[in-house]
VORORO-679065 format. One record per residue (C-alpha): residue in one letter; chain; y, x, z. Coordinates in steps of 0.2 Angstrom, whole numbers, plus 5000, padded with zeros to 4 digits. Each point is the difference from the previous one (the first is absolute). Layout:
REM VORORO-679065
  residu  chaine     Y     X     Z
       A       A     Y     X     Z
...
This chain:
REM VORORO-679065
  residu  chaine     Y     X     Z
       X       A  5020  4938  5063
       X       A  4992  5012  5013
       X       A  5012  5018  5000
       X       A  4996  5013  4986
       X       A  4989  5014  5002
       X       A  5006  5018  4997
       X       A  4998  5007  4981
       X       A  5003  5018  4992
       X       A  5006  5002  4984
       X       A  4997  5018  4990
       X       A  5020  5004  4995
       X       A  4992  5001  4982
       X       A  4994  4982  5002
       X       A  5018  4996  5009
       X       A  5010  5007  4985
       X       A  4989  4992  4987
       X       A  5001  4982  5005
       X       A  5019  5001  5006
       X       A  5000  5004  4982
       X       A  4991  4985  4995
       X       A  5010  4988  5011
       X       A  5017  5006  4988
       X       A  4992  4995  4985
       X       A  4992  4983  5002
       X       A  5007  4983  5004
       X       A  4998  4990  5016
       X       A  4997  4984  4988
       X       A  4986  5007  4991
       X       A  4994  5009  5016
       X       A  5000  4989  5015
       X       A  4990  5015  5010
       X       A  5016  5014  4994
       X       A  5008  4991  5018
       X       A  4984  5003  5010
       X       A  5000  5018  4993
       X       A  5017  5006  5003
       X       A  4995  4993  5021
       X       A  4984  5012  4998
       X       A  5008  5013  4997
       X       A  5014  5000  5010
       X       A  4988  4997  5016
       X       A  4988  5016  4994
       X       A  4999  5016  5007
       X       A  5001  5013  4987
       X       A  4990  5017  4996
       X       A  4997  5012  4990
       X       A  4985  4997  4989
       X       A  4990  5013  5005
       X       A  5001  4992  5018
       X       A  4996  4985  4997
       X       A  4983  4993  5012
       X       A  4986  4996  4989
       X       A  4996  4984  5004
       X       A  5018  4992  4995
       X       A  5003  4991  4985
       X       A  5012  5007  4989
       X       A  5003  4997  4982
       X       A  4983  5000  4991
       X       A  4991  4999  5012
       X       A  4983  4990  4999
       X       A  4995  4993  5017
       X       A  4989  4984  5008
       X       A  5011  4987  5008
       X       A  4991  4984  5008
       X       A  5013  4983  4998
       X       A  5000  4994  5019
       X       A  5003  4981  4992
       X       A  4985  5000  4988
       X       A  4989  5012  5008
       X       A  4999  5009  4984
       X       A  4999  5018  4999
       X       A  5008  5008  4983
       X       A  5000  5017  4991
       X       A  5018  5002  4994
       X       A  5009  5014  4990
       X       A  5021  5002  5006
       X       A  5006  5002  4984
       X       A  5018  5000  4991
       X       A  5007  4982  4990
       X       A  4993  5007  4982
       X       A  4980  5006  5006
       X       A  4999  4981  5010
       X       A  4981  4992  4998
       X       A  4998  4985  5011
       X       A  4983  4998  4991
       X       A  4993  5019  5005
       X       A  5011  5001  5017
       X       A  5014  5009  4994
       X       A  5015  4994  5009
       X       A  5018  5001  4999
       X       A  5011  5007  5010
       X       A  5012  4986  4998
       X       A  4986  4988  5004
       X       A  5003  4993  5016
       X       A  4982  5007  5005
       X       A  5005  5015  4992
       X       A  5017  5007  5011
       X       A  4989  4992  5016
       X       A  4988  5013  4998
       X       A  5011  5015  4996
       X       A  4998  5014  5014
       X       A  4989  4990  5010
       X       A  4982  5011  5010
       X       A  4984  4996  5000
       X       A  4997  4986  5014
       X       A  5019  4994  5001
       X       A  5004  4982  4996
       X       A  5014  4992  4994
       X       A  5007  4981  4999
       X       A  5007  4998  4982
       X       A  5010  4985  4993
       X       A  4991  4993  4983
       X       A  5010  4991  4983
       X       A  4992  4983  5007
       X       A  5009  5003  5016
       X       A  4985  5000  5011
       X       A  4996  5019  5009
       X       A  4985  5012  5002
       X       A  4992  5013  5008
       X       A  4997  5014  4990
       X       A  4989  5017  5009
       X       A  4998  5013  4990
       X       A  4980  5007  5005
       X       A  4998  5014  4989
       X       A  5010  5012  4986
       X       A  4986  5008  4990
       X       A  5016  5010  4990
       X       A  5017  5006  5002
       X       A  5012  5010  4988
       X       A  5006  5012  5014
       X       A  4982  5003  5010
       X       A  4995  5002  4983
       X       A  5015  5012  4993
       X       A  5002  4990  4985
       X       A  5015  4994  5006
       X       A  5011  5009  4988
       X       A  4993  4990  4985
């Protein structure tokens, strides 16, 4: 695996899932072990400083799979709002902690459950919380 590209992390989102790692279990979550890494590698801000173009919790941006070629709309959602079928994704997902506080044009390698890696480039967030101020919900 290629090294990991910077990420920021709003101190609101930081909070929130630290939260969230207490509460849940590494045996139902596989992805709870990639997320505590995450966040322990991020830098942290303030929400209201947060670039734009950075996906934070709820955000809905365009990513392209570098294995497949295919280009997805996702949502970054919590465990309990997850729809595979209407791309909301997890957090705990292994997709889902790979995309947290990643910019528009970076890349990351990312282990999958099957073993096997991708490379996952975020092209475009259409909608953050914190450039939105609807961070606070």
């Amino acid at each position: 695996m290629s090294s990991l590209p910077a990420i920021t992390l709003s101190s609101l989102d930081h909070l929130r899932l630290t939260n969230l790692i207490e509460r849940v279990s590494v045996k139902d979550f596989p992805g709870v072990t990639a997320l505590e890494a995450e966040l322990d590698r991020a830098e942290v801000v303030e929400p209201r400083d947060m670039p734009a173009d950075v996906i934070s919790m709820n955000s809905r941006a365009r990513i392209r799979l570098h294995n497949s070629g295919e280009e997805r709309a996702i949502t970054l959602c919590y465990p309990a709002d997850a729809d595979a079928d209407s791309g909301r994704i997890s957090i705990l997902a292994p997709i889902g902690s790979a995309l947290l506080g990643l910019a528009v044009g970076q890349q990351i390698d990312w282990p999958l459950p099957d073993g096997s890696h991708t490379r996952i480039e975020v092209l475009a967030v259409s909608y953050q919380p914190e450039a939105d101020g609807d961070y606070l919900r």
